[in-house]
Steps between C-alpha positions, in 0.01 A plus 500: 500500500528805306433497137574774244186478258504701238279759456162557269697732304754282512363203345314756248826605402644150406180396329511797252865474456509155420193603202293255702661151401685310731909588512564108395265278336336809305185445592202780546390517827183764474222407275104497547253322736166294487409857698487795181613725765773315625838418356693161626871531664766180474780761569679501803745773644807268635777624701827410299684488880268347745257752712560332812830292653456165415342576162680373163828737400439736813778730538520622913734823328240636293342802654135426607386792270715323184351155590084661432645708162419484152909390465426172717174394335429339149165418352438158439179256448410284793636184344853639445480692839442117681817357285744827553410473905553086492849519228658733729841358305336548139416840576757682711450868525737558239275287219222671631573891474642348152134378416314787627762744279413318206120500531466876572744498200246302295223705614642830394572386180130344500351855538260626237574213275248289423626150496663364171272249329635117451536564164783764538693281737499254774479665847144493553489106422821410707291688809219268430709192480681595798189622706321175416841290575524670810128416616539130424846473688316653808170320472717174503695636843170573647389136416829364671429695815158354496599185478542258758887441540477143520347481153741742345698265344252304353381801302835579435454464131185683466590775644788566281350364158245789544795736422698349233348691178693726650791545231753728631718469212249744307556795450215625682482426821693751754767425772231592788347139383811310535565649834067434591638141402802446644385608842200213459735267433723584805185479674397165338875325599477588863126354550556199211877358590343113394448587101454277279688514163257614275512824727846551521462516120318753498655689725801501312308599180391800708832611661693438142270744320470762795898528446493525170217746428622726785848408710674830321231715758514232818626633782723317770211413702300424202828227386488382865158389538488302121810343643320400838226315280755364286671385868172318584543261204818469545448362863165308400423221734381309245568140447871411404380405150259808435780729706739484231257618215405840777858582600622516122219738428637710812853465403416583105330817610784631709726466245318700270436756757874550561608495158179771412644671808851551361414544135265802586676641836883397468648212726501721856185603492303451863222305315731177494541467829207243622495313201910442529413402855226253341719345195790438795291343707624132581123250422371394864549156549151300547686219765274232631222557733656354870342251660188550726471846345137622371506471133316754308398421089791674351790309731371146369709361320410143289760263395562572197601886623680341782790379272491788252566728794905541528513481105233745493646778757794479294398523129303836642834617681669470152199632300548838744848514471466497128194740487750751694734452244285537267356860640893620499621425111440752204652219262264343275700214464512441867123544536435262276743215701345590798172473412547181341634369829183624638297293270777186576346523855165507435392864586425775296656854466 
């Protein structure tokens, strides 16, 4: 198969137009080796369509000669290279001549200035934070894919309690960490479906402070994958008695989202349109396991569950119909009803 690599020059080009740094997370990619005459590279020319068919975002219009250009390529640090080429949705070719327009923006405003010192303001420490944020989010990904799957939710805790000084809310972290986040946890859901409570916790702690440091710059695909991890509390297999305590983290988050959503973007905006699809959702019914069929942990069901069941299905079919309300209203006085029903029932909002 025929690829259209780019050039030496090529990839010369990008690195000096980019100043050197990657085009997302900031980072430098040149620097010195253990070897006095050598210099260390982390930078990687990527193709912003793919070089090859069957590569992420190729385009089978583009000329062969546009596909190996300096217009198709963006300079980018191996770690954010690997992400870009796996969150084909996060990074659509769009987002990405976006990035690389901004960097080489950054880096012509960069030139022949030396950087400003923390005392004069706080760029140079929110690029440490952020830099160092970054590293842990990826170091804990790279223990995930080491792991054994069958242990994975055992650890689940661990794995995320390694991140949670993480405090989004301040001022200084940047929205590149709650997007280095927010694709972990998407990654975390799909693997971890079983989570305990604790977890879901703390995933909620995570997805309500991305939004709110950051959902003014999120993106549709951005809104659409925190809604997906917000989806995979909402259809924890949990116990019936643990479930509720998941789903009404799910459920609170969504609501937030969509109000954010309209507040910042007005009520048509594309943005809304998985999380309306989520907050509409009916709850699956759990049903009895049928006879003679293989149980696994999460269908058992012990007495005491057994006759909370039809009571159950339908205090959660009420708590969603009021949480939908509750995303639609603009009166305070109706808020506050609602959410006191909410309470009635037993579930948060």
């Amino acid at each position: 198969m025929r690829e259209d690599n780019f050039t030496a020059k090529t990839v010369q080009t990008l690195y000096r137009r980019a100043g050197g740094h990657c085009s997302i997370c900031d980072a430098p990619t040149f620097g010195p080796s253990g070897n006095e005459w050598k210099a260390t590279n982390v930078g990687q020319a990527a193709h912003i369509a793919a070089a090859a068919s069957g590569g992420p975002r190729y385009d089978e219009k583009m000329p062969s000669e546009e596909r190996k250009s300096v217009r198709n390529g963006i300079w980018l640090c191996s770690n954010c290279h690997e992400d870009v080429d796996r969150n084909v949705d996060i990074y659509p070719v769009g987002k990405l001549k976006a990035l690389k327009h901004e960097a080489e923006k950054k880096a012509r405003e960069r030139l022949g200035k030396p950087p400003s010192p923390p005392s004069q303001g706080s760029d140079q420490l929110s690029f440490m934070l952020d830099a160092l944020a970054i590293q842990r989010i990826r170091q804990v990904k790279g223990q995930m894919k080491a792991d054994d799957l069958s242990s994975l939710e055992e650890k689940a805790s661990s794995y995320l309690h390694q991140l949670v000084d993480i405090q989004l809310a301040e001022d200084h972290y940047g929205p590149v960490v709650s997007r280095e986040l927010i694709i972990l946890l998407h990654e975390f859901v799909e693997i971890c479906s079983n989570m305990p409570v604790s977890v879901a916790y703390v995933i909620d702690n995570f997805l309500h402070d991305a939004m709110e440091a950051h959902l003014p710059l999120w993106s549709k695909e951005e809104v659409d994958r925190a809604s997906q991890v917000a989806a995979a509390l909402i259809h924890s297999s949990r116990p019936l008695k643990e479930r509720r305590l998941i789903i009404q983290r799910g459920y609170s988050f969504v609501k937030d989202l969509i109000k954010g959503i309209r507040s910042h973007f007005g009520s048509k905006d594309a943005r809304l349109g998985f999380p309306n699809e989520l907050i509409l959702e009916e709850p699956r019914p759990r049903g009895r396991p049928r006879r003679g069929v293989a149980l696994v942990e999460s269908d058992c069901i012990d007495g005491d569950d057994e006759d909370m069941i039809d009571g159950e299905e339908d205090a959660e079919r009420r708590y969603l119909d009021l949480m939908r309300r509750l995303t639609k209203t603009h009166d305070p006085k109706t808020e506050f009803t609602l959410e006191d029903q909410i309470l009635k029932l037993g579930f948060e909002f």
